[in-house]
C-alpha positions as CSV (number, residue, x, y, z in Angstrom):
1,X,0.0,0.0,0.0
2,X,1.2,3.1,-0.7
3,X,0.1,7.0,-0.7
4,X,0.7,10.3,-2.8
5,X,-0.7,13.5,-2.3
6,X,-1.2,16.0,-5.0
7,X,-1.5,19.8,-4.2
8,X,-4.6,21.9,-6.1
9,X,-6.4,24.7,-6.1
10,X,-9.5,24.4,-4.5
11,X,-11.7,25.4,-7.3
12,X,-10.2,22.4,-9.3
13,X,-10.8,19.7,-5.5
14,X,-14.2,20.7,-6.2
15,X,-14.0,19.8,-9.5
16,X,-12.5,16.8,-9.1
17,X,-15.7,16.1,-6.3
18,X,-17.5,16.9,-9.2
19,X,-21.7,16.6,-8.3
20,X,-22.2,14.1,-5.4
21,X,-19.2,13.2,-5.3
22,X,-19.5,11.2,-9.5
23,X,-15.8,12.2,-10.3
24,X,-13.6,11.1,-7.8
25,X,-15.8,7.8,-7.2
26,X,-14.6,6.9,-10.8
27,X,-11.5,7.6,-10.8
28,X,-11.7,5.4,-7.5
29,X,-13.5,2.7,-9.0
30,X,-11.6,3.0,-11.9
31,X,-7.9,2.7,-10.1
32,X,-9.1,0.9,-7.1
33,X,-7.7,3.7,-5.1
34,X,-9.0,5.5,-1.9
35,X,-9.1,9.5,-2.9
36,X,-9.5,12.5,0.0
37,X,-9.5,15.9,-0.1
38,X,-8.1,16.6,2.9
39,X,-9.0,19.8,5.0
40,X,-7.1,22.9,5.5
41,X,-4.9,21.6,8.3
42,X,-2.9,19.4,5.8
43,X,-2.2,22.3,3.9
44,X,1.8,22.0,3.5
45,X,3.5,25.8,4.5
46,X,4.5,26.0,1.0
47,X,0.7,25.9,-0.1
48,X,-1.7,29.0,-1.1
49,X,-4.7,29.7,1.3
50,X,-7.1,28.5,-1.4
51,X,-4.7,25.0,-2.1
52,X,-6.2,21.7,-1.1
53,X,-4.8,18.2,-1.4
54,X,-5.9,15.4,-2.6
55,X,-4.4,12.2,-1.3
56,X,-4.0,8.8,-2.9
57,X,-4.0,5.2,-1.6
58,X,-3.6,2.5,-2.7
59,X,-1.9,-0.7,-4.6
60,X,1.2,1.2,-6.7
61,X,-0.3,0.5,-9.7
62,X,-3.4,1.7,-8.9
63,X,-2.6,4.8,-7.6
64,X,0.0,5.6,-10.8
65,X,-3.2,4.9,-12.6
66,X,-5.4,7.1,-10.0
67,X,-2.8,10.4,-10.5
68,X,-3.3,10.1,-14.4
69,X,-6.7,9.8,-14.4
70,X,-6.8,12.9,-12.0
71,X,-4.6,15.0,-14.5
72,X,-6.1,14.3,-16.8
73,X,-9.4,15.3,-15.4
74,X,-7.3,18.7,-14.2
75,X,-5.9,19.3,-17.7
76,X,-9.0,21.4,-18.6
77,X,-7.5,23.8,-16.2
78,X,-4.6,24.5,-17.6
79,X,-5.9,27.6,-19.3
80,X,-8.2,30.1,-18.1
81,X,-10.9,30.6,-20.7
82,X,-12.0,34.0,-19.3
83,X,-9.1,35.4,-20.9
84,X,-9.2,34.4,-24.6
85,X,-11.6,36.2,-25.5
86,X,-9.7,39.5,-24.5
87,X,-6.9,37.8,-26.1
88,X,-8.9,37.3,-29.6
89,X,-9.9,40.9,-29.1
90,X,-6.1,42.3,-28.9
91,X,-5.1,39.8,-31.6
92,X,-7.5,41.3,-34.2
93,X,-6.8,45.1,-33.8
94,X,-4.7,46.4,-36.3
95,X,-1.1,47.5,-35.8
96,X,-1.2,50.6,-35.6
97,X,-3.2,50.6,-32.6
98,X,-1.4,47.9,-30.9
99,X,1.6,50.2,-31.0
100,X,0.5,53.1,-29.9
101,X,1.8,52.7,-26.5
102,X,5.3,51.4,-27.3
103,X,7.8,54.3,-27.0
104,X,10.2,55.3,-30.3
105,X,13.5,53.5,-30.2
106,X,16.0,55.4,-28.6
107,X,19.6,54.3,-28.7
108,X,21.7,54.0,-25.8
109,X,24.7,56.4,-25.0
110,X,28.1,56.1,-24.4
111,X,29.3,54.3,-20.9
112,X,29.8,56.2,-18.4
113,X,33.3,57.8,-17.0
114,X,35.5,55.4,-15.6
115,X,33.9,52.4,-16.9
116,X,36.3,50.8,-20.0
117,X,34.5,49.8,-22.9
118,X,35.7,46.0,-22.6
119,X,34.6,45.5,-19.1
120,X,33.3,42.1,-19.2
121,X,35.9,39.1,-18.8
């Protein structure tokens, strides 16, 4: 028997719940695995106020097939849809009006005094 634990963000525990609990009893069905999300006081330091963590048990074999099934339930939040849409947006506009914020090259002076021009070494 052995046990992993796998750090997430909260929003994507829940997911992984997914409505009474139908997602995660698959993937333990499927991997003959027990799978927790543990509360907030098995938050390692390192982890973000909103983490959670899921932990795995199980046969070896089970739980290696357990964590892929789990990423790749989680691989759908990989990108955050809210954005591409403003990223579509910006993509479209022409040029011209992309640039309008970027300041005209300007090219650098001489070094200053004191400093040789072949400094580096």
């Amino acid at each position: 028997m052995v046990c992993t634990r796998l750090l997430v963000a909260a929003t994507q525990a829940g997911s992984l719940i997914g409505k009474q609990g139908a997602t995660i009893k698959s993937i333990q069905d499927a991997s003959s695995c027990t799978i927790r999300v543990l509360g907030e006081e098995n938050l390692p330091v390192f982890a973000l106020p909103d983490d959670s963590v899921v932990e795995i048990q199980g046969e070896p074999t089970g739980v290696h097939k357990a964590v892929e099934l789990i990423a790749s339930h989680l691989r759908k939040f990989l990108v955050d849809r809210s954005v591409i849409g403003v990223f579509e947006m910006q993509m479209q506009m022409p040029n011209a009006q992309a640039n309008q914020n970027v300041p005209p090259h300007q090219s650098w002076g001489p070094p200053p005094q004191g400093f040789p021009m072949n400094a580096g070494g």
